[in-house]
C-alpha positions, 0 to 999 in steps of 0.5 A, a space after each residue: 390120220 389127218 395132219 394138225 393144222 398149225 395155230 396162227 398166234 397172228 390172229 390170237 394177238 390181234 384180237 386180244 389187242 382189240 378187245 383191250 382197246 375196246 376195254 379201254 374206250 368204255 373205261 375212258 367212257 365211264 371215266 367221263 360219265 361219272 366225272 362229267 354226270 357230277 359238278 359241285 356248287 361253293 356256299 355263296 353260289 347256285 347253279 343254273 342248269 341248262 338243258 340244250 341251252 333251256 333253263 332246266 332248274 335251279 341248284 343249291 351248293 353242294 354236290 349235285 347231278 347233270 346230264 352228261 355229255 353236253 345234255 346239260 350245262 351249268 352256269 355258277 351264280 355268286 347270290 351270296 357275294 357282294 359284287 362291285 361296278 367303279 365309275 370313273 376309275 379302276 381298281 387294281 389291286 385293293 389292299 392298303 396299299 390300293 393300286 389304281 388303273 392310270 387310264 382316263 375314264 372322265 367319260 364316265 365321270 365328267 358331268 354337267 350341274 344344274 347351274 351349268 357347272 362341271 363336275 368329276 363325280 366318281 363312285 361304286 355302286 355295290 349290289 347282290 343277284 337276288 334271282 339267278 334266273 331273271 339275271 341270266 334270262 330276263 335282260 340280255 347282259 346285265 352287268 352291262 345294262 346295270 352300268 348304263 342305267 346307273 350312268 343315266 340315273 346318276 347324270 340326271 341327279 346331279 344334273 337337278 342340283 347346284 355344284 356347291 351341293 354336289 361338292 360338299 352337302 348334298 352327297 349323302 341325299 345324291 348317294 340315297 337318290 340314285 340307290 332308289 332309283 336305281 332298285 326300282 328301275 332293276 325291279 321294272 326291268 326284272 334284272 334280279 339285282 338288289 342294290 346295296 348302296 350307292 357310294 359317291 367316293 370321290 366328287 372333285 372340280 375338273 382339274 382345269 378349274 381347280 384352282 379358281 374352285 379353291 380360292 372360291 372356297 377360300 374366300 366361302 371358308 373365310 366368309 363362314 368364319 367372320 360370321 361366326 366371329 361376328 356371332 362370337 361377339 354377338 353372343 358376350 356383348 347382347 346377352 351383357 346388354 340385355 342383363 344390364 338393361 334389366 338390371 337398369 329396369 329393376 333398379 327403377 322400379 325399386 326408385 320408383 316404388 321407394 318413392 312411391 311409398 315415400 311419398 304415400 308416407 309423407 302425405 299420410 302424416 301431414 294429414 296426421 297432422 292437419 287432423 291434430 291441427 285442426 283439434 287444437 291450432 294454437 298447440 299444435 303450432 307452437 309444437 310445430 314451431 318449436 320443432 322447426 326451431 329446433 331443426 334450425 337452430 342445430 345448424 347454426 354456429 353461434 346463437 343470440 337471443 336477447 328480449 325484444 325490449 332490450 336496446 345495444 346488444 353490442 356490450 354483450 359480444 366479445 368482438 376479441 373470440 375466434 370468429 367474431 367480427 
């Protein structure tokens, strides 16, 4: 009967072993598989796939499925977020209590007028990615060409204008200028950008002649205010003179016709009366004599009347009354 040949547990544990590693490699396998097969999208993005670094399609949010492995890659796009570009200075930290960077970005800001005047024209533009695709693809660094262009496009518009309308009217008109501008140049280069606005938040002389601008000002400011002074004056004494020149004139034209009318009725009863005289002379004489006597005679103080037969009227005045002489 042949002996039993001895069990070699060397080799029972070393191929347990190996099966277990083997186990473990496909678990982590799968493990990567599943988590690298699914990515999630937040709300305000899209996700560009790319296949072998070739645009493949374009993802909603939510959850969704790639090729694992590096087949595939993702690229998250904010298409619903209002993005920002600051031109001559940086933000830090927003908030109430906004905290800015301290460094020097007047290469940015410092711009020359049409009336060869500098300005420190500081401002935003804020704009959205209307097309993931174009803003990835079409242009080589966006963001960065979007900066170049805006630069451009704002130096060309102040360069067009006087410092005066840069500093104080004109900002609103530069602001809407440059935000057409701009939309269309990003639409001729196929950029995907939609440009919101253009927000000039700062636009200030160059501190070296910052207080020459002032008293220019000053003496601008000063100017306004006495003509609107003069104005003031203007407006209480004209509006015054014209009423009292109207008035002037109505009160002649009533003398006027007042004496018009007058006249009119004076002439109409001396031709009552010349008509009256000439139908009986001697009458109407006597009645215009008496009449006139009458008048007359209502003045005077003391009345005489003596016959024109009577001779030494001197006995009959009493020399000694109040008033004789």
């Amino acid at each position: 009967m042949d002996q039993a040949s001895p069990i070699n547990f060397k080799n029972f544990r070393s191929g347990n072993i190996f099966k277990k590693i083997i186990g473990i490699i496909i678990a982590i396998m799968a493990l990567i598989l599943i988590f690298s097969s699914w990515f999630t999208i937040s709300p305000e993005e899209v996700g560009v796939v790319l296949r072998f670094g070739k645009y493949q399609r374009t993802v909603e949010s939510g959850l969704n499925f790639k090729i694992p492995f590096g087949v595939e890659d993702v690229l998250k796009v904010p298409v619903e977020r209002q993005l920002k570009m600051e031109f001559g200075f940086r933000t830090l930290n927003p908030g109430i209590n906004t905290e800015y960077d301290t460094g020097d970005y007047t290469y940015e800001s410092l711009m020359l007028t049409g009336d060869l005047n500098a300005a420190n024209v500081e401002w935003i533009v804020q704009y959205r990615i209307k097309d993931p695709y174009q803003f990835l693809f079409k242009v080589r660094n966006a963001t960065s060409s979007l900066r170049d262009v805006t630069e451009s496009l704002m130096q060309e518009v102040i360069g067009d204008r006087t410092v005066n309308e840069v500093l104080t009217v004109g900002r609103q008109e530069i602001a809407t200028l440059v935000t057409v501008k701009l939309q269309e140049i990003t639409n001729q280069y196929e950029m995907g950008i939609q440009v919101d606005q253009v927000v000039l938040q700062d636009v200030n002389p160059p501190d070296k002649v910052k207080p020459s601008f002032n008293r220019v000002n000053e003496a601008q400011q000063e100017k306004e205010k006495l003509i609107n002074q003069a104005w003031s004056e203007y407006n209480k004494i004209i509006p015054k003179a014209k009423g009292d020149a109207e008035r002037t004139i109505e009160e002649a034209k009533g003398y006027a016709l007042e004496r018009i009318n007058k006249a009119k009725g004076d002439a109409n009863r001396f031709n009552a009366l010349f008509k009256e005289y000439m139908k009986a002379k001697e009458v109407t004489m006597q009645r215009m004599y008496l009449e006139t006597m009458g008048a007359v005679l209502q003045k005077v103080g003391k009345k005489m009347i003596v016959d024109d037969k009577t001779g030494g009227i001197l006995p009959y005045l009493n020399l000694n009354q109040d008033g004789g002489k």
